[in-house]
PQR file of N, CA, C, O and H, with PARSE charges and radii, in Angstrom:
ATOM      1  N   UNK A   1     -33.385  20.534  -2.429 -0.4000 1.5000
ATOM      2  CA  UNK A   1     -32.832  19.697  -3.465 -0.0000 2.0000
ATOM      3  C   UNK A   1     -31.408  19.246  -3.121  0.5500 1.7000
ATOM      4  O   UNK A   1     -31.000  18.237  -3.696 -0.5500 1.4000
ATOM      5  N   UNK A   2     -30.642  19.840  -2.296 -0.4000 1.5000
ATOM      6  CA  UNK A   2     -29.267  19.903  -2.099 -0.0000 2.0000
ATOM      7  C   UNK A   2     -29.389  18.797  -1.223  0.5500 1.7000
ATOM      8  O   UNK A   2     -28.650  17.816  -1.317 -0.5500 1.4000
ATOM      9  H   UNK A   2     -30.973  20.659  -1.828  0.4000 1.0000
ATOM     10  N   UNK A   3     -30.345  18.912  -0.319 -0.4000 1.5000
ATOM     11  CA  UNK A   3     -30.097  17.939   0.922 -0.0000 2.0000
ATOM     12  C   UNK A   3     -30.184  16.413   0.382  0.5500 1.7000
ATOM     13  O   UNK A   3     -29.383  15.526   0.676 -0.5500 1.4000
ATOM     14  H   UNK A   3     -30.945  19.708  -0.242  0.4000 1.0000
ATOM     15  N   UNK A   4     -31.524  16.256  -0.625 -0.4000 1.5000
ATOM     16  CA  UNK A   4     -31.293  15.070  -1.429 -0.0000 2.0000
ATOM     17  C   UNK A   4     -30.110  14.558  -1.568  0.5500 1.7000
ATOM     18  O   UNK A   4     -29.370  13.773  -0.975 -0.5500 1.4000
ATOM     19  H   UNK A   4     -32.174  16.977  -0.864  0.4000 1.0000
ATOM     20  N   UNK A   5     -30.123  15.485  -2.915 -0.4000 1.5000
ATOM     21  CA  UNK A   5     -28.337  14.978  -3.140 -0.0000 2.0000
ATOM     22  C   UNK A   5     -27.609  13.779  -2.404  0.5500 1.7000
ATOM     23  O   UNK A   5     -27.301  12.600  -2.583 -0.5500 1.4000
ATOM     24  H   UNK A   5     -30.724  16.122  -3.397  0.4000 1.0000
ATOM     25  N   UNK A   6     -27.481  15.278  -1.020 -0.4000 1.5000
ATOM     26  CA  UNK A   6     -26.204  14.918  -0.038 -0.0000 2.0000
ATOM     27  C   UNK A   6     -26.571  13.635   0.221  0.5500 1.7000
ATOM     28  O   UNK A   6     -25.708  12.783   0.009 -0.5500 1.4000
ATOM     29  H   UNK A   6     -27.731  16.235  -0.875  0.4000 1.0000
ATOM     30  N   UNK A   7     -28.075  13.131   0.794 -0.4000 1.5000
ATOM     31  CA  UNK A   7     -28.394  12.285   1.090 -0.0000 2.0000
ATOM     32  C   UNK A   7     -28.338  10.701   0.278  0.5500 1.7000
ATOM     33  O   UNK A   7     -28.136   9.585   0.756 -0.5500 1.4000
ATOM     34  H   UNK A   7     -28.775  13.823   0.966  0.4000 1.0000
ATOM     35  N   UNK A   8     -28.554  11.050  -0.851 -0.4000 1.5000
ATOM     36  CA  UNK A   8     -28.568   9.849  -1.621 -0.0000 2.0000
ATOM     37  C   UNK A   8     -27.364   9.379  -1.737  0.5500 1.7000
ATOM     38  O   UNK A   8     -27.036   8.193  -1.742 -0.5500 1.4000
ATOM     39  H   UNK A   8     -28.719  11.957  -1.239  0.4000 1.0000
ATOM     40  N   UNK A   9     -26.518  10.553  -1.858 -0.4000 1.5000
ATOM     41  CA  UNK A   9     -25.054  10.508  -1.819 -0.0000 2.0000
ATOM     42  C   UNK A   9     -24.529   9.212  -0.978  0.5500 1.7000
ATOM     43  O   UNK A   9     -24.038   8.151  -1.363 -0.5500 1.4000
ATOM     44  H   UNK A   9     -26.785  11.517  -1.854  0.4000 1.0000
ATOM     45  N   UNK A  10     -24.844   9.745   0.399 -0.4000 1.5000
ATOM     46  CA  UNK A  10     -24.725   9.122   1.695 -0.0000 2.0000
ATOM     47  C   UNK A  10     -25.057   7.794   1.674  0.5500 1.7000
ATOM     48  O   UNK A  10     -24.391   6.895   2.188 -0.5500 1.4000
ATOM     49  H   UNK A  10     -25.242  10.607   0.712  0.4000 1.0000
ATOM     50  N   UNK A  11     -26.376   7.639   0.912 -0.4000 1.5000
ATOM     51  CA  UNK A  11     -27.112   6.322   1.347 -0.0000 2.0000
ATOM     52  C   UNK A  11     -26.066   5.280   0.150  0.5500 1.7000
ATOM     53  O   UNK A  11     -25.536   4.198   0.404 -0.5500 1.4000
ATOM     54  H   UNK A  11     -26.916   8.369   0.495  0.4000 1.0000
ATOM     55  N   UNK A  12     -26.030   6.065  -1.168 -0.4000 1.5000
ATOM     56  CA  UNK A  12     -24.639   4.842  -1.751 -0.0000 2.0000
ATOM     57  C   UNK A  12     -23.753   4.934  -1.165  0.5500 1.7000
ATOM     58  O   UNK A  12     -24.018   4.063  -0.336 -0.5500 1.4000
ATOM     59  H   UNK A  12     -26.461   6.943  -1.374  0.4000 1.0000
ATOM     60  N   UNK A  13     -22.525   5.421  -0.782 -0.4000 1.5000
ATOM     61  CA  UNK A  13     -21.713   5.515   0.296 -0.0000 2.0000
ATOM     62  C   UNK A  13     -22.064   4.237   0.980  0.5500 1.7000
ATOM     63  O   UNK A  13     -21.285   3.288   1.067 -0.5500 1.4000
ATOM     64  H   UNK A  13     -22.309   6.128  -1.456  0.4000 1.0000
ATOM     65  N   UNK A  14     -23.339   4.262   1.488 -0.4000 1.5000
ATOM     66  CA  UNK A  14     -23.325   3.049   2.833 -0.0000 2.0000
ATOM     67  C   UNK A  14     -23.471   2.079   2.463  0.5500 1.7000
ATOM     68  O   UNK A  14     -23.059   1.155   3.164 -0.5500 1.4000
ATOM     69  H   UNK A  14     -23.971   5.034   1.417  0.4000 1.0000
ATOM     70  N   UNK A  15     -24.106   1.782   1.218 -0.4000 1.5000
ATOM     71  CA  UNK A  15     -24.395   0.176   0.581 -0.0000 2.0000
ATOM     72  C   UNK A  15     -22.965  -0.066   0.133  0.5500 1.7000
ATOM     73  O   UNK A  15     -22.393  -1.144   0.302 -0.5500 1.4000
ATOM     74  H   UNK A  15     -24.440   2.533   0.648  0.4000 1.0000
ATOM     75  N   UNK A  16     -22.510   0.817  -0.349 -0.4000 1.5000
ATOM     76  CA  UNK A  16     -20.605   0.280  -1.052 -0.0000 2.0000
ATOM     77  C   UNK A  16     -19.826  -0.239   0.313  0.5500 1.7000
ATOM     78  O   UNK A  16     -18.982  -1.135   0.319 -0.5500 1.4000
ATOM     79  H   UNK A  16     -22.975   1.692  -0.486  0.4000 1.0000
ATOM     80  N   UNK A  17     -20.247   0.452   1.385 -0.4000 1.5000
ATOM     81  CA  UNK A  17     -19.132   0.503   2.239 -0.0000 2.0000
ATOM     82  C   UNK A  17     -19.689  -1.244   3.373  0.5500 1.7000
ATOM     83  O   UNK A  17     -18.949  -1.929   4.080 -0.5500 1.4000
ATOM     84  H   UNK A  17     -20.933   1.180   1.380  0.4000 1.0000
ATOM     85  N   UNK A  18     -21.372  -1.449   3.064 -0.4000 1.5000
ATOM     86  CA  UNK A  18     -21.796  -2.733   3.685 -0.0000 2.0000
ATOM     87  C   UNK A  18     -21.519  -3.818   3.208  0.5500 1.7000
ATOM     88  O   UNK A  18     -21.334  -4.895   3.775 -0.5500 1.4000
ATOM     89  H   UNK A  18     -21.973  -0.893   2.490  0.4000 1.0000
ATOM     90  N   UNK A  19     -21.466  -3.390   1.515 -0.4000 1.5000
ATOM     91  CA  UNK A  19     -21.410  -4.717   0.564 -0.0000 2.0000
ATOM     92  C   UNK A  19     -19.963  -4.714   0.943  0.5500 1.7000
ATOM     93  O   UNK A  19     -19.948  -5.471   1.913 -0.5500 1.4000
ATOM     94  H   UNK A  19     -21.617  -2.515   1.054  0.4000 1.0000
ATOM     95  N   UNK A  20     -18.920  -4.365   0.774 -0.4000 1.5000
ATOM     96  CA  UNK A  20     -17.810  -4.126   1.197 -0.0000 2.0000
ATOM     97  C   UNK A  20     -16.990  -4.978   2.302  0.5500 1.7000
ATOM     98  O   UNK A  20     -16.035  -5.692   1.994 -0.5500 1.4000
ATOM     99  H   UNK A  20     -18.931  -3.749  -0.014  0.4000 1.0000
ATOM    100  N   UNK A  21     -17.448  -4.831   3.566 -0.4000 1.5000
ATOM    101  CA  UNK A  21     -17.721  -4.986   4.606 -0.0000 2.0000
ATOM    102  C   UNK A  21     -18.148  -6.522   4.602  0.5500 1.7000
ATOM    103  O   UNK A  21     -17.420  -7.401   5.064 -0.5500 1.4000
ATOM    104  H   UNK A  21     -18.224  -4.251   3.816  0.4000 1.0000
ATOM    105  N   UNK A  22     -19.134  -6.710   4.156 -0.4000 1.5000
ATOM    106  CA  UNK A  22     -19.771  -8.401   3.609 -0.0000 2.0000
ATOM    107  C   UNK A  22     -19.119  -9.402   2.702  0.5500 1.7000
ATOM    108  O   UNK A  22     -19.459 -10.580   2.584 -0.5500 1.4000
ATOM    109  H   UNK A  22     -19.725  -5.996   3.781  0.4000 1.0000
ATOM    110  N   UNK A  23     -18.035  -8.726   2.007 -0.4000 1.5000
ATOM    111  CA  UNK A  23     -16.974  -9.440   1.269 -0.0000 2.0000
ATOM    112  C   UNK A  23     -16.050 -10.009   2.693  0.5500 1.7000
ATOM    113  O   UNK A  23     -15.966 -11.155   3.133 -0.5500 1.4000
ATOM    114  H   UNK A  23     -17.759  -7.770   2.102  0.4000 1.0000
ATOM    115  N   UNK A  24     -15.325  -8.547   3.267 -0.4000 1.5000
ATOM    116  CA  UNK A  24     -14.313  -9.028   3.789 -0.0000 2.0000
ATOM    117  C   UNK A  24     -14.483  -9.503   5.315  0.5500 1.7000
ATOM    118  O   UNK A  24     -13.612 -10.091   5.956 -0.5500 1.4000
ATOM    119  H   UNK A  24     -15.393  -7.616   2.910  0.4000 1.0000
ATOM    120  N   UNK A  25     -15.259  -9.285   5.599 -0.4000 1.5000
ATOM    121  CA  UNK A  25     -16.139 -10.573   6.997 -0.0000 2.0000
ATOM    122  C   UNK A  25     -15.785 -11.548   6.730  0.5500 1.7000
ATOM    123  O   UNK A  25     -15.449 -12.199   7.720 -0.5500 1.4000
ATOM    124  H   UNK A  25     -15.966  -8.807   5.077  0.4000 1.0000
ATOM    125  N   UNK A  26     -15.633 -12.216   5.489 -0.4000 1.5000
ATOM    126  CA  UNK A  26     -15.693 -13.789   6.261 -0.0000 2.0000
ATOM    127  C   UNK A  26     -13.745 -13.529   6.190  0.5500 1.7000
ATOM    128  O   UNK A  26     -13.002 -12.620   5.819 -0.5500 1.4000
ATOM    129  H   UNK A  26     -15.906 -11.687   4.686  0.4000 1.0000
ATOM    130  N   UNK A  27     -13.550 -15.101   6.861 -0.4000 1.5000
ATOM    131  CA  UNK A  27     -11.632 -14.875   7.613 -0.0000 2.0000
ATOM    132  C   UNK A  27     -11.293 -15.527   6.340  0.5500 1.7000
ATOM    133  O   UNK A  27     -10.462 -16.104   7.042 -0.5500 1.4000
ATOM    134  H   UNK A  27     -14.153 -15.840   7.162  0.4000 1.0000
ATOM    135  N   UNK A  28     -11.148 -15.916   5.381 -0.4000 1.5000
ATOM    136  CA  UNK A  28     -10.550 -16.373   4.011 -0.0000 2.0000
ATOM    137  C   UNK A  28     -10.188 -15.521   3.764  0.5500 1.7000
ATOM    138  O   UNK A  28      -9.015 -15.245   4.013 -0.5500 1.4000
ATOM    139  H   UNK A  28     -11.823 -15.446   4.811  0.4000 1.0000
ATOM    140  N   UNK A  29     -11.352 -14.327   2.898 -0.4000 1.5000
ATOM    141  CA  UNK A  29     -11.317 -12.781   2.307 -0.0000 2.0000
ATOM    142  C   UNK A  29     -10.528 -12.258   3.007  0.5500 1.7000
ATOM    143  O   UNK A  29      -9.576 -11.796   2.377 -0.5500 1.4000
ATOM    144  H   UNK A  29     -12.306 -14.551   2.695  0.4000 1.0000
ATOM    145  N   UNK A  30     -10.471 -12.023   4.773 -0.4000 1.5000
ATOM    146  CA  UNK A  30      -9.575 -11.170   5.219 -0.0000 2.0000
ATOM    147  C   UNK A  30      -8.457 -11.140   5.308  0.5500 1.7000
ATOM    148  O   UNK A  30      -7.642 -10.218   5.352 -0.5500 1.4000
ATOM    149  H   UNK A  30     -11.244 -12.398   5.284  0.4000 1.0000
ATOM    150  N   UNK A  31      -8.342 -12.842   5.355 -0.4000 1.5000
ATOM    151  CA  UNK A  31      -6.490 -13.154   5.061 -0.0000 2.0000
ATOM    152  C   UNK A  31      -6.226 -13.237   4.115  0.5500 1.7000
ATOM    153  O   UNK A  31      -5.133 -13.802   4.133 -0.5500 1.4000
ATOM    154  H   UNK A  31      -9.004 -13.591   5.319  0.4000 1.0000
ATOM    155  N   UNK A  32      -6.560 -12.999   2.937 -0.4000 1.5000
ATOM    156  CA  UNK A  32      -6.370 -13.112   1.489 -0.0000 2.0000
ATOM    157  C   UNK A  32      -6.069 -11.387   1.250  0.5500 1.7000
ATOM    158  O   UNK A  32      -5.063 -11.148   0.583 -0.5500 1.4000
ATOM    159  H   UNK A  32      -7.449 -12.541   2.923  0.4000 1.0000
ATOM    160  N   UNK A  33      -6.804 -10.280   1.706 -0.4000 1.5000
ATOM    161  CA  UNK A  33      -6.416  -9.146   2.203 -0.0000 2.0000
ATOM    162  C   UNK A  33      -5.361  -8.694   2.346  0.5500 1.7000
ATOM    163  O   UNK A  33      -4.583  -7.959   1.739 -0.5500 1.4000
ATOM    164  H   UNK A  33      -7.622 -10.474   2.247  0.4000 1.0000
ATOM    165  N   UNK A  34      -5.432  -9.360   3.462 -0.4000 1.5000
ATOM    166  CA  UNK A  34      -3.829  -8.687   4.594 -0.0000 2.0000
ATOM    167  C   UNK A  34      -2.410  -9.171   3.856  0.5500 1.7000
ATOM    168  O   UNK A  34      -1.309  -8.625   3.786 -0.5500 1.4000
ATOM    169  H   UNK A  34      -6.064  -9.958   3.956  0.4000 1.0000
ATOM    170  N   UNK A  35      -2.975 -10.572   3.279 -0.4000 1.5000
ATOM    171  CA  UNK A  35      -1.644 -11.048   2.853 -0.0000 2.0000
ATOM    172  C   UNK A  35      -1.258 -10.058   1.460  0.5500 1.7000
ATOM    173  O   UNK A  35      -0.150  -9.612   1.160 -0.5500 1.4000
ATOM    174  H   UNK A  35      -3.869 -11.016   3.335  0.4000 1.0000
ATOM    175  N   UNK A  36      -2.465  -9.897   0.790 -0.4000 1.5000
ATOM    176  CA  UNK A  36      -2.090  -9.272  -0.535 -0.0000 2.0000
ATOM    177  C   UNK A  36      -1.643  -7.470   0.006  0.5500 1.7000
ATOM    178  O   UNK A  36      -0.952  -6.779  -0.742 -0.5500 1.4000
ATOM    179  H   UNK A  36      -3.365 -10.259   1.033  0.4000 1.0000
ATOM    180  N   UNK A  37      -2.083  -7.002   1.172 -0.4000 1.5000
ATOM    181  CA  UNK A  37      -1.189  -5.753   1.544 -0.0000 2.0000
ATOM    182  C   UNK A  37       0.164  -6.106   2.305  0.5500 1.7000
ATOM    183  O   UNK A  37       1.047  -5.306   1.993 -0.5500 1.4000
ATOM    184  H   UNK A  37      -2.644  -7.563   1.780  0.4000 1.0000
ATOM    185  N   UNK A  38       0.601  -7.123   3.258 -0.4000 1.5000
ATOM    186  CA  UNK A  38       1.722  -7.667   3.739 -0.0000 2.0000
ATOM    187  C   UNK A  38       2.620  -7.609   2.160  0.5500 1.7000
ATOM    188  O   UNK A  38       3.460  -6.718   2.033 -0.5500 1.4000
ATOM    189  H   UNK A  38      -0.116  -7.772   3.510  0.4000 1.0000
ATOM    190  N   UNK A  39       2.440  -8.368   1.274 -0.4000 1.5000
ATOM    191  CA  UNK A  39       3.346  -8.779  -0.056 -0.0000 2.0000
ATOM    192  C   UNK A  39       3.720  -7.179  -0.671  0.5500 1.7000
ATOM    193  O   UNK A  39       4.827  -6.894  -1.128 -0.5500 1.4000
ATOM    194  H   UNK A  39       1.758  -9.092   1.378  0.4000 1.0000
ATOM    195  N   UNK A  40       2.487  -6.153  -0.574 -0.4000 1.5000
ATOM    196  CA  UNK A  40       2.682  -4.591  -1.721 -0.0000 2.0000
ATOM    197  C   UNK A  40       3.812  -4.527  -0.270  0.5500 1.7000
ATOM    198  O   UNK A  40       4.994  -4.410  -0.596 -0.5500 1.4000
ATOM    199  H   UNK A  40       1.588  -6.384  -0.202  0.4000 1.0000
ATOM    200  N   UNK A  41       3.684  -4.557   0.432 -0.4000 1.5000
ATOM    201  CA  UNK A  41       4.554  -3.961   2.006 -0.0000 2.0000
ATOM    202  C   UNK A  41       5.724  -4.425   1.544  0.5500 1.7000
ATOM    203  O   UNK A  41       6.279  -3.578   0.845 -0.5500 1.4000
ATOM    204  H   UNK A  41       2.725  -4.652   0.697  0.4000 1.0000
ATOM    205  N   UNK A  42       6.398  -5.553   1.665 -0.4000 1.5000
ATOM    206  CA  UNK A  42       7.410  -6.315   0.943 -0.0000 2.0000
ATOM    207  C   UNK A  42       8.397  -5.667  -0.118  0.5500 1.7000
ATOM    208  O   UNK A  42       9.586  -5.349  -0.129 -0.5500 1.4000
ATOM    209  H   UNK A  42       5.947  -6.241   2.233  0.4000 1.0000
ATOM    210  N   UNK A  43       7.313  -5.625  -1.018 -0.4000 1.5000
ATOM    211  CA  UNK A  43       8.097  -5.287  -2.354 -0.0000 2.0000
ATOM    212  C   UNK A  43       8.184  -3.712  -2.623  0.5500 1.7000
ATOM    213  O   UNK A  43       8.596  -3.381  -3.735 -0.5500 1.4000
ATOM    214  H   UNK A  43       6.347  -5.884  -1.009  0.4000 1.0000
ATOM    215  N   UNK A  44       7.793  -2.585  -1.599 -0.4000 1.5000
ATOM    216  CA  UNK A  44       8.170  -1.537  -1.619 -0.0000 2.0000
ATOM    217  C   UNK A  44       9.440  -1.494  -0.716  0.5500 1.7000
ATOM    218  O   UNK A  44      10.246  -0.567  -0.797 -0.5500 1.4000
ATOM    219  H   UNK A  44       7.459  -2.853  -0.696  0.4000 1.0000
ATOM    220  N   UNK A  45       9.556  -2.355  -0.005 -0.4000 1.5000
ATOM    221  CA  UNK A  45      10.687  -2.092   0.845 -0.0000 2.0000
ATOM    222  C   UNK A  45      11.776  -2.920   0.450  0.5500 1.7000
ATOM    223  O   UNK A  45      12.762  -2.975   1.185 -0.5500 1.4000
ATOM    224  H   UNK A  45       8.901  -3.108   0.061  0.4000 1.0000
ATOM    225  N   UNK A  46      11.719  -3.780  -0.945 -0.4000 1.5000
ATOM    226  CA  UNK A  46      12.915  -4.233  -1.517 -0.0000 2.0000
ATOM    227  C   UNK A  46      13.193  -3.938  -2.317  0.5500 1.7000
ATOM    228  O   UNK A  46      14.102  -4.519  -2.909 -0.5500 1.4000
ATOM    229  H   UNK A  46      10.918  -3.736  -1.541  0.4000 1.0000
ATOM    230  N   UNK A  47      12.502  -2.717  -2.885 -0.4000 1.5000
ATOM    231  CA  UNK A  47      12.569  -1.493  -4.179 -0.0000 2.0000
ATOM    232  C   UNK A  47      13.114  -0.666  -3.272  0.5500 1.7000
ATOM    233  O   UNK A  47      14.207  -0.299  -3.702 -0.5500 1.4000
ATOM    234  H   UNK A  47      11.763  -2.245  -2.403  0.4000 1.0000
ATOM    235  N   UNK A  48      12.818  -0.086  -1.975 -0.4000 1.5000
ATOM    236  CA  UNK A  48      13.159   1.140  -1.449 -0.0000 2.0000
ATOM    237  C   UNK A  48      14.948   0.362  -1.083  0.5500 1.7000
ATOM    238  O   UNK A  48      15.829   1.200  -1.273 -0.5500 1.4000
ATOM    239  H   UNK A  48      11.930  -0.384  -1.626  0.4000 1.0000
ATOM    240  N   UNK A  49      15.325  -0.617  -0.759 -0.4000 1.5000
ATOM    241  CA  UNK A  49      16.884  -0.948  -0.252 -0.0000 2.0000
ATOM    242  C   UNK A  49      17.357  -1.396  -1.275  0.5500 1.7000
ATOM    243  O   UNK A  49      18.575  -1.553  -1.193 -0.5500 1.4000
ATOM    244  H   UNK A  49      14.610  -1.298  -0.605  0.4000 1.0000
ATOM    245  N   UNK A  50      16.772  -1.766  -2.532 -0.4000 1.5000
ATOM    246  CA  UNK A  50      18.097  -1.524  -3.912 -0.0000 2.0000
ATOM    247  C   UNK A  50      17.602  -0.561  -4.445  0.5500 1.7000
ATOM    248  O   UNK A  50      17.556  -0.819  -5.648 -0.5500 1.4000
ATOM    249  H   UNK A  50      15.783  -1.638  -2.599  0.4000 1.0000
ATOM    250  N   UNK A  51      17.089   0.674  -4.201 -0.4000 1.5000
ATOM    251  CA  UNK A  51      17.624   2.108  -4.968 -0.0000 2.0000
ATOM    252  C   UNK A  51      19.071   2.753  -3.721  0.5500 1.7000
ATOM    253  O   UNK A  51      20.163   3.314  -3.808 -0.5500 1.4000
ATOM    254  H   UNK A  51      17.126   0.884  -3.224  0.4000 1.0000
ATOM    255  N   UNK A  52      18.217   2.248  -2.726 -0.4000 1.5000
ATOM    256  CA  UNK A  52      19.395   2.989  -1.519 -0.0000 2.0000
ATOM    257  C   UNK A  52      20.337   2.131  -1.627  0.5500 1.7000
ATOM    258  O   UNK A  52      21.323   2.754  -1.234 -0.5500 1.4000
ATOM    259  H   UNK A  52      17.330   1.793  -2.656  0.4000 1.0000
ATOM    260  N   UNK A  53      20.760   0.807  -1.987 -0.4000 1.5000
ATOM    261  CA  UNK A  53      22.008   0.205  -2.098 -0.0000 2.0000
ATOM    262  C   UNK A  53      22.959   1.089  -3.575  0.5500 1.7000
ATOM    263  O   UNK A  53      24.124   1.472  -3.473 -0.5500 1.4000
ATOM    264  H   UNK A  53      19.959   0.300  -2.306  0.4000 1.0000
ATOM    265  N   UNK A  54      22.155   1.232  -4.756 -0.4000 1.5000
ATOM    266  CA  UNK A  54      22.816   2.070  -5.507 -0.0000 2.0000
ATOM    267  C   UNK A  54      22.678   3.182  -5.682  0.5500 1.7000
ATOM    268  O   UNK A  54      22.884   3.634  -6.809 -0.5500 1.4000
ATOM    269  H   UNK A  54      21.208   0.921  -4.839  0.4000 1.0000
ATOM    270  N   UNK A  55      22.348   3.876  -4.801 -0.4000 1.5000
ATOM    271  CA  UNK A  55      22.868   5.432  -4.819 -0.0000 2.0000
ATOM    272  C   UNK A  55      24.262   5.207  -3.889  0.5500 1.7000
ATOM    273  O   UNK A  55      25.393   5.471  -4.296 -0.5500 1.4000
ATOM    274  H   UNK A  55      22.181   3.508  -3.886  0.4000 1.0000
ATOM    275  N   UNK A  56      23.917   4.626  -2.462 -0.4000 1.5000
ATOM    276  CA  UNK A  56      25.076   4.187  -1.632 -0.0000 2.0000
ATOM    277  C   UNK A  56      26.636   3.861  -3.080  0.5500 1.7000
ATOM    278  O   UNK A  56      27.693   4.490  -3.031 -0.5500 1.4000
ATOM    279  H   UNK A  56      22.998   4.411  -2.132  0.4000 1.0000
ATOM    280  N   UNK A  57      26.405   3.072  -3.881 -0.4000 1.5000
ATOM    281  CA  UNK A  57      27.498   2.709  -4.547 -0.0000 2.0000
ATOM    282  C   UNK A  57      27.524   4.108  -5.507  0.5500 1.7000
ATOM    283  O   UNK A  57      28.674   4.421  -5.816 -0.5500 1.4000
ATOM    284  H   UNK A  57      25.547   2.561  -3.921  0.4000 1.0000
ATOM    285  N   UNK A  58      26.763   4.758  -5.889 -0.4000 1.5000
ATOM    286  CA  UNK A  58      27.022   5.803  -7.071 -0.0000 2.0000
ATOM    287  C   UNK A  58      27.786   6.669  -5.882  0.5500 1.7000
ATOM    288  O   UNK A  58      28.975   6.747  -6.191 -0.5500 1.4000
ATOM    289  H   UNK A  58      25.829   4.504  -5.638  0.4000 1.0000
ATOM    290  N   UNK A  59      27.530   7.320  -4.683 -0.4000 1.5000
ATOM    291  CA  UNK A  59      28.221   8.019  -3.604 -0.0000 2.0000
ATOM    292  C   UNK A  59      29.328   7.787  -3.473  0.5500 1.7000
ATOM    293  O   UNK A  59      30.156   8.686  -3.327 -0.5500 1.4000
ATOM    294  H   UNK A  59      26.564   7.257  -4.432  0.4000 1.0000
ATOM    295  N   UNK A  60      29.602   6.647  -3.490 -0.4000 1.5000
ATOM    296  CA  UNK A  60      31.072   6.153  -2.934 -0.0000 2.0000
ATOM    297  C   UNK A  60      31.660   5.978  -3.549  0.5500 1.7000
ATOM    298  O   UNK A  60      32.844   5.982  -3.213 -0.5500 1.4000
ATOM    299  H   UNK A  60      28.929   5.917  -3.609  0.4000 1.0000
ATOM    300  N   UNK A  61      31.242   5.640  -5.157 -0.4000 1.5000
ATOM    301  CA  UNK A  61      32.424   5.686  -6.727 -0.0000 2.0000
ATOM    302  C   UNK A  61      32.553   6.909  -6.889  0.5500 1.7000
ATOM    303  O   UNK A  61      33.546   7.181  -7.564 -0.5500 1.4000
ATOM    304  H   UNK A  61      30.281   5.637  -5.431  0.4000 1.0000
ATOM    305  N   UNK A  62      31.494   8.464  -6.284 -0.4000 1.5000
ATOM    306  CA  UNK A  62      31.599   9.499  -7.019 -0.0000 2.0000
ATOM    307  C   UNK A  62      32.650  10.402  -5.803  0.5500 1.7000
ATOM    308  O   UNK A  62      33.308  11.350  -6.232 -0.5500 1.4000
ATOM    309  H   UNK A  62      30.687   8.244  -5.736  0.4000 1.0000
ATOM    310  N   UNK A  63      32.719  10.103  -4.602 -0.4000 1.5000
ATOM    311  CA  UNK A  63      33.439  10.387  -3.486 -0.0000 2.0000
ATOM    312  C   UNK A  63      35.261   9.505  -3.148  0.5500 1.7000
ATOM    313  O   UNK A  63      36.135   9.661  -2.295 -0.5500 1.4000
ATOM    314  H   UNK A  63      32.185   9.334  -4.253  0.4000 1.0000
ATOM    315  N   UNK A  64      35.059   8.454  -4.557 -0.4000 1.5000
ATOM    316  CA  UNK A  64      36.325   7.981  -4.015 -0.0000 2.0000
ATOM    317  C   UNK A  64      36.309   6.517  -3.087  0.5500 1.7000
ATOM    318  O   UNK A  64      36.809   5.397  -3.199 -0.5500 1.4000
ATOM    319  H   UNK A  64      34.349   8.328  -5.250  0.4000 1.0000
ATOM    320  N   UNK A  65      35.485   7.184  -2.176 -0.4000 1.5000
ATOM    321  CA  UNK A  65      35.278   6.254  -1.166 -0.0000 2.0000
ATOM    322  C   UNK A  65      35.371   4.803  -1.414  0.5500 1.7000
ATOM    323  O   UNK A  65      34.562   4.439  -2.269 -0.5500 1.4000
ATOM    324  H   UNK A  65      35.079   8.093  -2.086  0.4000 1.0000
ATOM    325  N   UNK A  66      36.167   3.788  -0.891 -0.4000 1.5000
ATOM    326  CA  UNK A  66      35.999   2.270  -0.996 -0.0000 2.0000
ATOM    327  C   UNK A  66      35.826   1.971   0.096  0.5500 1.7000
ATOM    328  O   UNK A  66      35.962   2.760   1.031 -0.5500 1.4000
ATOM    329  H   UNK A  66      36.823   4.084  -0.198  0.4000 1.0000
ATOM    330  N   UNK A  67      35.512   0.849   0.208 -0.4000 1.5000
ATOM    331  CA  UNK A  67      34.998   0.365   0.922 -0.0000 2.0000
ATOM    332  C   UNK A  67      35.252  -1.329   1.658  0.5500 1.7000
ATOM    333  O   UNK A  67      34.526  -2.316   1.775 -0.5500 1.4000
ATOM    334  H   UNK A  67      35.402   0.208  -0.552  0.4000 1.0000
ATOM    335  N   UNK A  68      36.840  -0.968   2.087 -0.4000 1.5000
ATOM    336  CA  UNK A  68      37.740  -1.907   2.539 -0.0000 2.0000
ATOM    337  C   UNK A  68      37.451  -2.656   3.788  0.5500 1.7000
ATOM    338  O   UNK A  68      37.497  -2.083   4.876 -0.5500 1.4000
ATOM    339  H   UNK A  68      37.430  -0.167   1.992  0.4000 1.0000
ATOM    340  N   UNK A  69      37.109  -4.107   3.658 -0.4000 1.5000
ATOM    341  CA  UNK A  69      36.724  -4.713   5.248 -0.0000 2.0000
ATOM    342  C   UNK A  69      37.781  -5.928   5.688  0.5500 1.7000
ATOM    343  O   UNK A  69      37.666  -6.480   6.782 -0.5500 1.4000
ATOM    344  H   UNK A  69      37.072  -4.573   2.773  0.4000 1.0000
TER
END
């Protein structure tokens, strides 16, 4: 009975992962993809350099530090 299971398990597994697969085959879908993970890429890394721009300024108001050029 177990092996069922596992098996049926398996066999959805493979239809999700073909139908899947059959979306992003054609090159529209895939660049429509990449671009929509390129953009999350983007905007974590312009969230990640203005938290680090203001901690940088909370450091340097809380240290004194200015920052003369």
């Amino acid at each position: 009975m177990k092996k069922l299971l596992w098996v049926s398990i398996g066999v959805g597994i493979g239809v999700l992962a073909s139908k899947k697969y059959t979306e992003v085959s054609s090159g529209a879908a895939l660049n429509r993809q990449v671009g929509k993970y390129a953009d999350r890429a983007a905007e974590i890394a312009d969230a990640f350099r203005t938290g680090m721009r203001t901690r940088e300024e909370e450091l340097r108001s809380a240290l004194g530090v200015n920052d003369t050029k």
